[in-house]
C-alpha positions in Angstrom: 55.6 3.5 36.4 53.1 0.7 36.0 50.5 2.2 37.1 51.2 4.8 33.7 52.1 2.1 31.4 48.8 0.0 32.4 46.9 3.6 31.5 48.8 3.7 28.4 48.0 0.4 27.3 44.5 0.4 28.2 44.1 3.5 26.4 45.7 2.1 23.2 43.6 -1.3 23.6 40.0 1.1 23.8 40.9 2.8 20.4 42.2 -0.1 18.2 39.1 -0.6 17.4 38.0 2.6 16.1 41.1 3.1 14.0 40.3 -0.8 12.3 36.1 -0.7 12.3 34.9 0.3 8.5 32.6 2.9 8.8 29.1 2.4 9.4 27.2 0.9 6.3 24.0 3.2 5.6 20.6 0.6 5.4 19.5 -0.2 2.8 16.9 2.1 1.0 13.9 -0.5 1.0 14.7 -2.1 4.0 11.9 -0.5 6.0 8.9 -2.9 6.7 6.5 -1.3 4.5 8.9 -2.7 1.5 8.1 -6.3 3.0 4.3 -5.8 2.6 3.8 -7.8 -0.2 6.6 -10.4 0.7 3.6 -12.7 1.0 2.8 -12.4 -3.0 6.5 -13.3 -4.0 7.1 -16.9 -5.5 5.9 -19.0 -8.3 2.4 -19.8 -8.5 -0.6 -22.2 -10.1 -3.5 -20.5 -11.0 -7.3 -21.2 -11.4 -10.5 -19.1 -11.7 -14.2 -20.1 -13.2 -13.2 -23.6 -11.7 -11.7 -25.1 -14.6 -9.4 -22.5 -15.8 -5.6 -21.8 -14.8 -3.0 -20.1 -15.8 0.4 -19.2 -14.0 2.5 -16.4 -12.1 5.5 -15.2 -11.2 6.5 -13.1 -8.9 10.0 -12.1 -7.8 12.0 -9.3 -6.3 14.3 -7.1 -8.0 16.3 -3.8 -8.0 18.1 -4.9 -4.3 14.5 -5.8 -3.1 13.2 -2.5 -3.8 10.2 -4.0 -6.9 8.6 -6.7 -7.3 8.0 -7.9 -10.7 5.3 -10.6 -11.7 4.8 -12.1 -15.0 1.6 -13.3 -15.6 0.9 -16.1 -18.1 -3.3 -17.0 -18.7 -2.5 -20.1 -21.1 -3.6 -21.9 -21.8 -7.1 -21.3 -20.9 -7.0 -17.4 -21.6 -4.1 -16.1 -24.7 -3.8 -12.9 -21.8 -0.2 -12.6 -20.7 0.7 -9.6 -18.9 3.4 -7.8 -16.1 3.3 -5.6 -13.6 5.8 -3.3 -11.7 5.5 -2.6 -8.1 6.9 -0.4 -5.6 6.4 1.5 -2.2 6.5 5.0 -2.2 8.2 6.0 0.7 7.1 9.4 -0.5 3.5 8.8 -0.5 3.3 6.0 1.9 1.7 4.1 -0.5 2.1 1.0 -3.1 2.5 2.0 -6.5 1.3 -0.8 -9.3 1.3 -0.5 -13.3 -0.2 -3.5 -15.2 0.5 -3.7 -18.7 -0.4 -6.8 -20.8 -0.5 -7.4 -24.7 -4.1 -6.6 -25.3 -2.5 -3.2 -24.6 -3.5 -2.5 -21.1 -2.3 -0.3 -19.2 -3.5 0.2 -15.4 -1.8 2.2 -12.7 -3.2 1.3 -9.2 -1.7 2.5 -5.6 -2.9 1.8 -2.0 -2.0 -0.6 0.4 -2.8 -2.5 3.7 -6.4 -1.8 4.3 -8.3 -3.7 7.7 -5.0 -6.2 7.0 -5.4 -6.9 3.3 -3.3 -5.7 0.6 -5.9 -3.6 -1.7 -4.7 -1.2 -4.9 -6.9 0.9 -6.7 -7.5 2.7 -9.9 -10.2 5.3 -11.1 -11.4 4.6 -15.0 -14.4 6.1 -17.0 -16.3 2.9 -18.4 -18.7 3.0 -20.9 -18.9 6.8 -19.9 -19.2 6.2 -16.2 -17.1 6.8 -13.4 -15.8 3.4 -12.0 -13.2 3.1 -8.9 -11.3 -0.5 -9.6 -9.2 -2.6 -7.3 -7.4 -5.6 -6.6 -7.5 -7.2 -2.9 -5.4 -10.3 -2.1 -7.1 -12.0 1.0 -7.6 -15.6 2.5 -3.0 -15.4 2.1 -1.3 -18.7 4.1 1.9 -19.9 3.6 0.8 -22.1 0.1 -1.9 -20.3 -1.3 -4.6 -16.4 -1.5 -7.4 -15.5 -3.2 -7.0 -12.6 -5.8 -10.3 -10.4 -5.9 -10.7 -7.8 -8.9 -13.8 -5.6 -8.3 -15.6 -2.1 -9.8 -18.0 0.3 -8.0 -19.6 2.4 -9.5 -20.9 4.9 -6.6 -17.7 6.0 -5.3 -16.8 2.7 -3.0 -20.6 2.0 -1.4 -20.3 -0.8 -3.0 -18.5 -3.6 -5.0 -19.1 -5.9 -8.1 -16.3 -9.3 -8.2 -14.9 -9.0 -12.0 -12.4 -11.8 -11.3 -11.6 -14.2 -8.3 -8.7 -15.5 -9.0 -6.8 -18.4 -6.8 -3.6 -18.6 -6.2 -1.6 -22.0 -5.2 2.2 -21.8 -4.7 4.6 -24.4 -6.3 7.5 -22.8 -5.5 8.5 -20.4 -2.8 12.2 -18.3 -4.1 15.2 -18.4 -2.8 16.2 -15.6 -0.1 15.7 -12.2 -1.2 12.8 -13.3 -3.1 14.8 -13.4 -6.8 16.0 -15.8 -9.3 19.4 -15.9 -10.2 20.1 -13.8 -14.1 21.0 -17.0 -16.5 24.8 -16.2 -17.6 
């Protein structure tokens, strides 16, 4: 007899805990590493190009970590102020970017980690000729990266710098990457 109520007992004591677990959570949708592939970017940042001028950035998560959003403010060296919207597309495998700024750009860019570096690119027609663009952050530490805009005109054989821009972080953001909504 307690032999069967030990068996019992154990029995009961084995599926407590599926009768009181909650069910398991799904993960979250940009919880994949690719999402984290331009954790490095995120934080508040001094800029400075052409040696003397600066400007400032911006850049936080949002939408449960699944964009990144920077706000990018030339002034006072340059009146361009501008955003961008960024995502992975777990469809493509790649980075989606649009750049938007109020001289009325408009830029949509996609890529990703190229030979370790972060590259996006665009195809324009300027002054009537086929031109690939992209943006490539490189030289990233902890503090500080180097922002490289280029243009080829023969398909990728080779590059022209447009803008190097550097990047000096004066504030990393708290975990997850966004600032608290002002109430």
């Amino acid at each position: 007899m307690q032999h069967r109520f030990l068996a019992v007992a154990a029995g009961i004591a084995a599926a407590v805990p599926a009768w009181t677990a909650s069910p398991a959570q799904p993960a979250p949708p940009c919880a994949a590493p690719e999402h984290r592939q331009l954790d490095f970017w995120v934080g508040r940042w001094e800029l400075t190009w052409a040696d003397t001028l600066r400007g400032t950035n911006v850049i936080e998560r949002s939408l449960d970590g699944c964009t990144i959003i920077e706000r990018f403010d030339g002034r006072p060296s340059i009146p361009l102020q501008g955003m961008s919207v960024s995502a992975f597309d777990r469809r493509t495998g790649k980075w989606r970017q649009v750049w938007t700024d109020n001289g009325g750009g408009w830029i949509p860019l996609e890529g990703g980690l190229v030979d370790g570096a972060m590259v996006l690119e665009t195809r324009a027609v300027l002054n009537g000729r086929p031109t690939v663009q992209r943006m490539r952050w490189i030289n990233v530490t902890a503090d500080s990266l180097d922002w490289v805009w280029e243009s080829s005109l023969d398909e990728g054989k080779s590059w022209r710098t447009g803008w190097l821009i550097h990047y000096r972080r004066t504030a990393a953001l708290p975990p997850g990457g966004t600032t608290p909504t002002p109430r």
